[in-house]
ZAFI-808249 format. One record per residue (C-alpha): residue in one letter; z, x, y. Coordinates in steps of 0.25 Angstrom, whole numbers, plus 5000, padded with zeros to 4 digits. Example, Ala and Ser with C-alpha at 12.3 -4.5 7.8 and 13.67 -1.06 7.14 Angstrom:
A503150494982
S502950554996
***
This chain:
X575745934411
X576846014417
X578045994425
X577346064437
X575945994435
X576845854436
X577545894450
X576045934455
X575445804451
X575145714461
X575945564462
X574645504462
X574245574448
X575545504441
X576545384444
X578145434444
X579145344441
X580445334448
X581245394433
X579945514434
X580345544447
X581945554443
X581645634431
X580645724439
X581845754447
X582945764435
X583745644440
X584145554428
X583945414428
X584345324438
X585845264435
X586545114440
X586945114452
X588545144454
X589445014457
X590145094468
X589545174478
X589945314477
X590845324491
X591745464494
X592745454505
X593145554512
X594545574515
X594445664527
X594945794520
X594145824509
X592445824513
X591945744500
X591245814489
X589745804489
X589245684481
X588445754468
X587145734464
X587745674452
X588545564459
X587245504465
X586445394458
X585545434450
X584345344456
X584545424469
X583545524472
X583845664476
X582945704487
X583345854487
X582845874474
X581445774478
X581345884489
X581645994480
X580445964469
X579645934482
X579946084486
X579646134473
X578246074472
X577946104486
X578546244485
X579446234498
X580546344499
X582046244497
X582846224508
X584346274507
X585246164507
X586146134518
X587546104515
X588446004527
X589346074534
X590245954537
X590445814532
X590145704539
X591545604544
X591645474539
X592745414548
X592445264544
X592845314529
X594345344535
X595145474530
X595645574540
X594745644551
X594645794547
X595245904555
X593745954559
X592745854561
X591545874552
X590545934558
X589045874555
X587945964551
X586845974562
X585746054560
X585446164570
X584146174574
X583746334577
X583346364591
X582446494595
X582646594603
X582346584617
X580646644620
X579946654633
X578746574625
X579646454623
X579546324632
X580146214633
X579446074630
X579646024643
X579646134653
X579846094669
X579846234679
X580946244687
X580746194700
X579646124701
X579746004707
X579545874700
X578945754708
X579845614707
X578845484700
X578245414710
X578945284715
X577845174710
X577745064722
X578244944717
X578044814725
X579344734719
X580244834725
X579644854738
X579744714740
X581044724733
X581444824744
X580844744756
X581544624753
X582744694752
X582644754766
X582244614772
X583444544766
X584344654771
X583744654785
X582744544791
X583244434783
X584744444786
X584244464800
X583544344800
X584544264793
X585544294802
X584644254814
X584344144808
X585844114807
X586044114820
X584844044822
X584043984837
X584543854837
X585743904847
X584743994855
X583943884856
X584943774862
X585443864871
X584043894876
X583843764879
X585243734883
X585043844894
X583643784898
X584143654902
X585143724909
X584143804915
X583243684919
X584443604924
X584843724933
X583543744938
X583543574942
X584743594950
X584443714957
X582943654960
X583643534965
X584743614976
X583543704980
X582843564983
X584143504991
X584343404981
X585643444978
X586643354989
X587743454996
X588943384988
X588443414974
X588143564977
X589343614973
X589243524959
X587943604955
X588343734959
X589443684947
X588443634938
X587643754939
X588743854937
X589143764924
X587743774920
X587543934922
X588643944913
X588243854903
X586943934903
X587744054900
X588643994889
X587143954882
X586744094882
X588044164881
X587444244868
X586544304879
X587444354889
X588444414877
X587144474872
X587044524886
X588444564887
X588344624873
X587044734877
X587844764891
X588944824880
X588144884872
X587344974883
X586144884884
X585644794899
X584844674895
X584344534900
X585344474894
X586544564901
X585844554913
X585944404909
X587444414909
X587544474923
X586744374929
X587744264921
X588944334927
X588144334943
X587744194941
X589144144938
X589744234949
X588644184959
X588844024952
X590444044956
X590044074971
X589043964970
X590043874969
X590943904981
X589743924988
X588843804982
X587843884980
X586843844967
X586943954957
X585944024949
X586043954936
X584643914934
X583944044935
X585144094924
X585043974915
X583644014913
X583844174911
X584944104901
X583944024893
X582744134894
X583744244888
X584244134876
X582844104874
X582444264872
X583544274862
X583044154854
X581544204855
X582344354851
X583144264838
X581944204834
X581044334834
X581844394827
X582144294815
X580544284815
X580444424812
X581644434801
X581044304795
X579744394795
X580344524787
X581144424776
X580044364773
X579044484770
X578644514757
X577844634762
X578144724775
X576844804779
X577044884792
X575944924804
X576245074809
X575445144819
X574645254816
X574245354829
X572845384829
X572145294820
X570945274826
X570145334837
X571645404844
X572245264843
X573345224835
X573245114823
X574045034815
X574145044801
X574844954790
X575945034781
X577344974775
X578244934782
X579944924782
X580944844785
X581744934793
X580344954802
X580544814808
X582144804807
X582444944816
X581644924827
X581444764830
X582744754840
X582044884846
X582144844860
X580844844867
X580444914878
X580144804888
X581544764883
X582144874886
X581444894901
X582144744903
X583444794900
X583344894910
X582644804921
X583944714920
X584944804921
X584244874932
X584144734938
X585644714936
X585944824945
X585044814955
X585444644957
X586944704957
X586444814970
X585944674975
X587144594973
X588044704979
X587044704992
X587144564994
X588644544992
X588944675001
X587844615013
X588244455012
X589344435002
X589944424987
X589244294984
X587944334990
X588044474982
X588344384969
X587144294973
X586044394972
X586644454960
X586644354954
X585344294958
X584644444957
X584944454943
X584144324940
X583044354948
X582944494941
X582644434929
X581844324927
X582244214915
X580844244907
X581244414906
X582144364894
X580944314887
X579944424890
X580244494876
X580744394866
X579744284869
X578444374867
X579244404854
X579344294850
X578044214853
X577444344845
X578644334834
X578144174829
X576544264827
X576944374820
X578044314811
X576944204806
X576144344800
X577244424796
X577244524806
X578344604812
X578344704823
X579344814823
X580044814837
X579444834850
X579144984844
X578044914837
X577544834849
X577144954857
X576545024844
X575644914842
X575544904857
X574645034860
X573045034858
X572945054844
X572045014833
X572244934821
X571544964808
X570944844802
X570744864785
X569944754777
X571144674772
X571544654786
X570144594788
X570044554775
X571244514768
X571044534751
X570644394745
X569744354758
X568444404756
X567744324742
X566444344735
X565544224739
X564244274732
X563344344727
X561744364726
X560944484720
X559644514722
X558644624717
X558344654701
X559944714701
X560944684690
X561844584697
X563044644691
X562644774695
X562544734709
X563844674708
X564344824702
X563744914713
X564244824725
X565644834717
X565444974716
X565045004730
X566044894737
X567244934728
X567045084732
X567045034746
X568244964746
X568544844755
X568744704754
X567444674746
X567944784735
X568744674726
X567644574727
X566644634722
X567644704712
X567944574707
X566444524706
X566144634698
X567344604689
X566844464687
X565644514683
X566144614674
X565244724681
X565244874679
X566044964688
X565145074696
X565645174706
X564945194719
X564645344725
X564345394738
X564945264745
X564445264760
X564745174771
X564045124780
X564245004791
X564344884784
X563944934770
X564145054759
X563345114749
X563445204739
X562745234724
X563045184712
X562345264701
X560845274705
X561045164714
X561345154728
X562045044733
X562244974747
X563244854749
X563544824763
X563244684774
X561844644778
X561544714791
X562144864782
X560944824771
X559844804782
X560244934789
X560244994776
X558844944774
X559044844761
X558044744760
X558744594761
X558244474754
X558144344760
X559344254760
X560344384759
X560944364772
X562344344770
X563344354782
X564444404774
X563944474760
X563944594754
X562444654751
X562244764740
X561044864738
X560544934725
X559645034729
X559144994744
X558844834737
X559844704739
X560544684727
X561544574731
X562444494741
X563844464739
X564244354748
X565644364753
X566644264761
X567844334768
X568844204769
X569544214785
X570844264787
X571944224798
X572644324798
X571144444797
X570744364808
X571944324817
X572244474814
X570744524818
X570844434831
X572044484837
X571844634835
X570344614844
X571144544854
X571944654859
X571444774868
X571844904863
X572044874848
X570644904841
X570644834826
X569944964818
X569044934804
X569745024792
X569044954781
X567745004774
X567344864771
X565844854776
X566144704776
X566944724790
X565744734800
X565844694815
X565044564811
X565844524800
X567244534808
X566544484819
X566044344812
X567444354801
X568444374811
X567844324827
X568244454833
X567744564843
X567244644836
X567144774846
X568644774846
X568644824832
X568244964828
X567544994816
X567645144812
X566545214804
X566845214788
X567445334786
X568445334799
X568845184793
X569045264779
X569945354787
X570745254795
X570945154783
X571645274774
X572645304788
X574045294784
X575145264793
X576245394794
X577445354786
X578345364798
X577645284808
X578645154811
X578245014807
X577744944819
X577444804813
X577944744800
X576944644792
X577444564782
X575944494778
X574544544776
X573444514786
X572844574797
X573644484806
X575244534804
X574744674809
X573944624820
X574844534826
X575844644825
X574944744835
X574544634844
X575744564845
X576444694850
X575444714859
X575644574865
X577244584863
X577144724872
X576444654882
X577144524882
X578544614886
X577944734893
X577244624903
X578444514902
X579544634906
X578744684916
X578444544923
X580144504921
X580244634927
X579444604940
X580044484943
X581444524941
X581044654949
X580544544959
X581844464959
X582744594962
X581944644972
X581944494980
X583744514976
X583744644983
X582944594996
X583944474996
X585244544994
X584844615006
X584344515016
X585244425012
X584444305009
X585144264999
X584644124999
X583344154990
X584344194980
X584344044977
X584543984961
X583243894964
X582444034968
X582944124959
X582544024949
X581344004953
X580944154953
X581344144938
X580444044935
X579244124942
X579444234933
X579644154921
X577944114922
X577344254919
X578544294910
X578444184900
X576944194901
X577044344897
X577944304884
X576844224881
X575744344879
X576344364861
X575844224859
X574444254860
X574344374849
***
């Protein structure tokens, strides 16, 4: 055999040795290894010479000439042979650094000429615009961001009211009452003649030391009054301090006169205006201890022509800043107040002049004096704060806020309020309590179409039967042509038809029912025109589906409307569930229900409440409340308003006649107290939502 025939030969054919191999590529045999390594250093002048092929060991193998004979047998062209055009530097080695640094060899890769038919690999057109990912909703970091917000606003707010704290307010409340009742005794006993002649001049002293003892108690009042005059606002509590500085004036005259001043009649404005600033602390601690603790903040906007030309309110997300920017709103009744009193200021001021012109300086002091306090009765102080507060201790106990006194007449005007079935029946209170088939039916192919057909539904039912199925490992089916119908649905699954609804929609529907299948509450199916099965079902009460369903009936001119497609919800059903009236709920057909429930407030429309708990009853309270609160301060002004109208009116006819001697402490105390009936009765109209 030739030398050609043994290159040809496969390695399979014949074993080669490692000495075959060496002699196959004329390498002699392999020698000792050397005892030093072979090592050239570079001086940093002179490049090394190249190591020759000689110099290496001879059990090394050359793998230029492997790929050479590989060539050869292959018949690949060669190669040329690239020579280095630089050495490479071995600082570590020492020697001096050369003049040029060696340069290393880097191969050059060939580029092709620029062609209209070349494109890039990743090509993007000019100008087109390129859409940012999507922000993905995460829950931690909204809450993250809430509690942020709340720490920053309502909870410092509350911590520093709860700095300050009631317990002062409520001393000098009481302090001020006592002073009040034992005023009132003293006057009550020198209208009586009681009083011997020698003693007089002792309690028109007593009665000075007592007005201004009043006044020192309630000292944060008349700076707060003192503090609005500078700043361009008139309110109570200014017109408070003017009626201090005419009592003292008059209680001075009193004295070289012994004439009983009217200390009673301002101990008791004292103590009604302290007593509005506790009930105003105490809200508004209430309301920031509210927004700290939220874990959720759920907002109820209006939304203009839900539902037959009548607004609605609808449920979106709510802000912090929606509750923070507008709760020290002034109110409107508020603001009417403020201008009742300066007015009265000024007209009491025409009297006093009058008076003191006609009779004299002290008579003119007198009836201002006594004209100021009969133009506003002690209960005016309370007509807004108290309503507030008696509806503040209900809402805080749901987690509801309402966004200033914009809110109040939002939620004020004839609406309706769309009611959805987890407002009637929260998730988690509605169970499975049984079931019963019936007909030659495969029981798990009932339980499947009335999955199918109640799933494709919705409602509250969905994830029961969802689950049953589940337990019982069933197979998944999809309903077509789903139809609604009052108090049922039905639709076709394969060949089948399938009905599921309450009793009375199965005897409309003309299904034939057994014996011993009348359940009050129970879901009946139908394969076919033919009762297939019962599923019992028990709906656990609510407090706060019921209390919430209860209070919305109450009111005139807020009309609950039914969203939900849950064929569960009839007029029977909320009518024996829930006790209500039924005809003050509307229920819309199907396909206007389907409509309303897929309304979504505007984006910009304000907060009007703020809800920090699920339930039906945090929005409701929130729209009756208002309407309460509204009527509460709209009625109570008006009433204080009368009566102080009154009081001017009798000042005026006074001044002029000159009979001066009605003007007395134990009269003008008594006209307050008459007026104090209707207005504490009228705060008390919030206690009933």
């Amino acid at each position: 055999m030739d030398e050609q025939e043994k290159n040809l030969r496969s390695p399979q054919d014949e074993e080669f040795s490692l000495e075959d191999i060496l002699k196959e590529f004329g390498t002699s045999a392999p020698a000792p290894a050397p005892e030093e390594p072979d090592v050239q250093i570079w001086d940093g002048k002179t490049p090394p010479a190249p190591r020759p092929a000689s110099t290496l060991p001879s059990d090394t193998v050359r793998l230029d000439e492997v790929t050479k004979a590989v060539r050869q047998l292959t018949g690949e062209p060669e190669e040329p042979q690239s020579v280095p055009d630089a050495t490479v530097r071995f600082d570590a080695l020492g020697g001096d650094t050369p003049e040029e640094p060696p340069r290393i060899p880097v191969h050059e890769e060939t580029v092709e000429p620029y062609s209209e038919q070349w494109e890039p690999e990743y090509e993007q057109p000019i100008g087109d615009y390129v859409p940012p990912e999507p922000i993905v909703f995460r829950p931690k970091s909204r809450l993250h961001e809430l509690k942020r917000k709340l720490v920053e606003g309502p909870e410092r707010r509350y911590y520093e009211l709860a700095e300050q704290g009631l317990g002062k307010l409520q001393t000098a409340v009481f302090l001020n009452l006592l002073i009040s009742l034992l005023a009132a005794g003293s006057t009550a006993m020198y209208a009586l003649g009681m009083v011997q002649t020698g003693r007089l001049r002792l309690m028109v002293f007593v009665q000075f030391l007592a007005l201004m003892l009043s006044a020192l108690l309630g000292s944060y009042q008349l700076m707060e009054g003192f503090s609005d005059l500078i700043h361009r606002r008139f309110t109570l509590n200014t017109l408070l301090m003017f009626s201090f500085a005419a009592c003292c004036a008059d209680a001075i005259l009193c004295l070289g006169q012994v004439r009983i001043p009217c200390c009673a009649a301002f101990s008791l404005n004292m103590t009604m205006s302290l007593w509005s600033a506790c009930q105003k602390r105490r809200t508004e601690m209430a309301q920031m201890d509210t927004m700290r603790k939220a874990i959720r903040l759920d907002s109820l906007v209006g939304s203009p022509d839900y539902y037959e030309g009548r607004p609605g309110f609808l449920r979106s997300e709510g802000q912090v800043e929606d509750f923070m920017d507008t709760y020290r709103a002034p109110s409107g009744p508020e603001k009417t107040l403020s201008v009742y009193a300066l007015t009265a200021l000024f007209v009491n001021l025409a009297a006093g002049i009058v008076a003191g012109v006609r009779f004299s300086l002290p008579v003119g002091v007198q009836v201002f004096s006594a004209g100021l306090l009969l133009a506003v009765p002690a209960t005016t102080f309370i007509t807004l704060s108290r309503p507030m507060a008696l509806l503040e201790r209900r809402l805080h106990k749901i987690g509801t806020i309402i966004c200033g006194w914009q809110g109040v007449l939002a939620m004020s005007q004839a609406a309706v309020f769309p009611l959805t079935d987890t407002d009637l029946i929260p998730p988690g209170s509605a169970k499975m309590n049984g079931v019963k088939f019936f007909g030659d039916r495969d029981p798990d192919q009932v339980v499947a179409y009335a999955a199918a057909l109640i799933t494709a539904d919705g409602g509250s039912m969905a994830p029961l039967f969802s689950q049953l199925l589940e337990s019982r490992s069933g197979y998944h089916y999809d309903a077509d042509n789903l139809r609604g119908y009052p108090g049922g649905i039905g639709g076709e699954i394969g060949d089948d038809a399938v009905l599921a609804g309450t009793l009375s929609f199965m005897q409309s529907m003309g299904v034939d029912m057994p014996e011993g299948t009348r359940v009050n509450q129970a879901v009946y199916v139908a394969i076919d025109g033919r009762l297939s099965g019962v599923f019992a079902i028990t709906y656990a009460k609510q407090k706060s589906s019921t209390t919430g369903l209860t209070t919305l009936c109450a009111y005139r001119g807020l009309t609950p409307v039914l969203t939900t497609g849950d064929f569960m919800l009839t007029e029977s059903f909320l009518r024996s569930k829930f006790g209500v009236n039924v005809k003050r709920i509307a229920f819309p057909p199907r396909d206007v229900r389907a409509e309303l429930s897929a309304r979504e407030p505007a984006e910009d429309a304000p907060a009007l409440a703020l809800l920090t708990k699920e339930g039906l009853a945090g929005a409701a309270y929130a729209v009756t409340g208002s309407r309460a609160l509204r009527s509460a301060s709209v009625t109570g002004a008006a009433i204080h308003m009368l009566g102080g109208i009154l009081g001017l009116l009798i000042t005026l006819a006074l001044a002029i006649s000159g009979g001066t001697a009605l003007l007395s402490p134990a009269n003008i105390l008594l006209y307050e107290l008459i007026w104090m009936i209707p207005g504490l009765l009228v705060t008390e109209w919030t206690r009933s939502v």
